[in-house]
C-alpha positions as a LaTeX table, in Angstrom:
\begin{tabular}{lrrr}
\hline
Residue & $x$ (\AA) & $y$ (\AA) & $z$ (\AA) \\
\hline
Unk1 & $-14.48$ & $-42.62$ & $-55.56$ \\
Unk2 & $-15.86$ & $-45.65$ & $-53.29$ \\
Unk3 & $-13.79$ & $-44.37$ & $-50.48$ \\
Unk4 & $-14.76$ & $-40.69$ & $-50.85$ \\
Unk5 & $-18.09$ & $-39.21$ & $-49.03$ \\
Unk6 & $-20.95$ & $-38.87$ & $-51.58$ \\
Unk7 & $-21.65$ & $-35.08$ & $-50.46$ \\
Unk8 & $-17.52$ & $-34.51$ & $-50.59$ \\
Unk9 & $-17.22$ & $-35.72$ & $-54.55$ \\
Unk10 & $-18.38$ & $-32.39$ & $-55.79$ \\
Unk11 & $-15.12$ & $-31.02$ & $-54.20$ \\
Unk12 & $-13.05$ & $-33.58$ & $-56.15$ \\
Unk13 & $-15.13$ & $-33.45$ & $-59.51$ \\
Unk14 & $-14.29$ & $-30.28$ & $-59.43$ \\
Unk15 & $-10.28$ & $-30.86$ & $-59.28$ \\
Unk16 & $-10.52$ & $-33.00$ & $-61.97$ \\
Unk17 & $-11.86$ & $-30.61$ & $-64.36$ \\
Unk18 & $-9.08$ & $-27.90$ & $-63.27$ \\
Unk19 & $-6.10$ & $-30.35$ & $-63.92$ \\
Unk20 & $-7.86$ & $-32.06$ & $-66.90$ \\
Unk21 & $-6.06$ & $-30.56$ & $-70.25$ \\
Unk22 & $-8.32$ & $-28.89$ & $-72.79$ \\
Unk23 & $-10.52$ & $-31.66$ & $-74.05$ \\
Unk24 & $-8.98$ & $-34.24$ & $-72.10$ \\
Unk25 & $-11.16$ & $-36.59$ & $-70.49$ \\
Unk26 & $-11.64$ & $-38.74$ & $-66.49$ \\
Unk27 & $-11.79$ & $-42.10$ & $-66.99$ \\
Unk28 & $-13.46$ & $-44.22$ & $-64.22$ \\
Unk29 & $-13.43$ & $-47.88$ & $-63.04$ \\
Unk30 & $-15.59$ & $-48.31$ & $-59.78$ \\
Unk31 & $-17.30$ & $-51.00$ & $-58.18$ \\
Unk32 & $-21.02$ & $-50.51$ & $-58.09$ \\
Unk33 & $-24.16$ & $-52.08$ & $-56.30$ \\
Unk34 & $-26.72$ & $-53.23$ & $-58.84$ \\
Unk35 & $-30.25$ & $-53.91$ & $-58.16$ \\
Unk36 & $-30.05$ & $-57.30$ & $-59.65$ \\
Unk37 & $-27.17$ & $-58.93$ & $-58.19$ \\
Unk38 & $-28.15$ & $-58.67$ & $-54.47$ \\
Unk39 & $-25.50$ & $-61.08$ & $-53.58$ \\
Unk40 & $-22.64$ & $-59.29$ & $-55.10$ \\
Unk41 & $-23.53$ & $-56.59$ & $-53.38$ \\
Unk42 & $-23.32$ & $-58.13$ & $-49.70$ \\
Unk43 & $-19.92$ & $-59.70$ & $-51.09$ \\
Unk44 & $-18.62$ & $-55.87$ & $-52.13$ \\
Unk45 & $-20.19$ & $-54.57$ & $-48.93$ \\
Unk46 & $-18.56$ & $-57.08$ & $-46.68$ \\
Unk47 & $-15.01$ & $-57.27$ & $-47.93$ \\
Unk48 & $-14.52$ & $-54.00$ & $-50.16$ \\
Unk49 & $-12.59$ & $-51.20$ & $-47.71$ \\
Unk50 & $-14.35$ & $-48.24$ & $-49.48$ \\
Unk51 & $-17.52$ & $-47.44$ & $-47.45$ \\
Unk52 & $-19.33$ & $-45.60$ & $-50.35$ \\
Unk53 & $-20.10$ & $-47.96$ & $-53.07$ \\
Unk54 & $-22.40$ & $-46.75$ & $-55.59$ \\
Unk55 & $-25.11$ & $-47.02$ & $-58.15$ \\
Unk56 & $-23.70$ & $-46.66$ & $-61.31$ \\
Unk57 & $-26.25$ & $-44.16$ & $-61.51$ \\
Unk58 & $-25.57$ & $-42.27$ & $-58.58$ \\
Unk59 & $-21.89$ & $-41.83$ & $-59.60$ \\
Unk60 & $-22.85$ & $-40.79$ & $-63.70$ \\
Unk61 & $-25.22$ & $-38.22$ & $-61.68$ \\
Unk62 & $-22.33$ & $-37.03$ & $-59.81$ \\
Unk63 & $-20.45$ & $-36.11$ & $-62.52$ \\
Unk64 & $-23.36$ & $-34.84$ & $-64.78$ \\
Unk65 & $-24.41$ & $-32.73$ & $-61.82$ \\
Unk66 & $-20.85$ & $-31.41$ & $-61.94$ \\
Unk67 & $-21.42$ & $-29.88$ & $-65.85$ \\
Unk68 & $-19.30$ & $-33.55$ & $-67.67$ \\
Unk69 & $-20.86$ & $-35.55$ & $-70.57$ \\
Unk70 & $-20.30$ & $-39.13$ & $-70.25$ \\
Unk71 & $-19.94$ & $-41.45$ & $-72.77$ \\
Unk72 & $-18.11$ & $-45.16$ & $-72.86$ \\
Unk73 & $-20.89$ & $-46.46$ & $-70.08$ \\
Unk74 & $-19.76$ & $-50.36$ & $-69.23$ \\
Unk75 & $-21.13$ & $-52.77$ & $-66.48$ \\
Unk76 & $-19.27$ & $-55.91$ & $-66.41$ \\
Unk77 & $-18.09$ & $-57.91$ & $-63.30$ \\
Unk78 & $-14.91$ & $-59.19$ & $-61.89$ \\
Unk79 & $-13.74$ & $-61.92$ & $-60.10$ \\
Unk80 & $-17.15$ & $-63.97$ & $-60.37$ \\
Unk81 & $-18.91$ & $-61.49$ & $-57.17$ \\
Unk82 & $-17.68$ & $-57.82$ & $-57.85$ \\
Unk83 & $-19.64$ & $-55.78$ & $-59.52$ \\
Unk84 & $-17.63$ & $-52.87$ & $-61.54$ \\
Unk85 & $-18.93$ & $-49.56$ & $-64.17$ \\
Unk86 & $-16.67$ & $-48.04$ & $-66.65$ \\
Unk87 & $-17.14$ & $-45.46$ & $-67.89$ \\
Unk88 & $-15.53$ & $-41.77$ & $-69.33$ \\
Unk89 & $-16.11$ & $-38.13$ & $-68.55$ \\
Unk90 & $-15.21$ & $-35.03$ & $-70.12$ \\
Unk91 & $-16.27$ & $-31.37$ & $-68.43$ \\
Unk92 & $-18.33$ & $-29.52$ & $-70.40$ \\
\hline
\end{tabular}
């Protein structure tokens, strides 16, 4: 989702609900930008390839906007300087 245009993930959330199964559910593993961990963020911005890193919040809004309850929230970091949010979706 970090390489996909913020205003363009509507078009893909919406995808995902028409080839999810009945009940089935998107799970997601993105690197974020937290407020607290300003220099994990300039390490993500400088070396990461997808130009649309998030908030964890601004990609659970994306997919809330988009009618899915998430559940399974997790922040946790990788590799010392990359900060990452796990979480699950399921369309309403």
């Amino acid at each position: 989702l970090h390489h996909i245009q913020p205003s363009k993930l509507p078009y893909y959330l919406q995808e995902f609900r028409r080839i999810l199964q009945p009940g089935g559910s998107v799970l997601v593993i993105e690197p974020c930008l937290l407020p607290h961990n300003r220099l994990n963020n300039c390490f993500m911005r400088l070396f990461d390839r997808g130009k649309f890193i998030q908030s964890p919040n601004d990609y659970m809004k994306a997919f809330l906007d988009s009618q899915f309850d998430i559940y399974m929230v997790k922040e946790y970091k990788q590799l010392f300087l990359y900060n990452k949010i796990f979480f699950a979706a399921k369309p309403v």
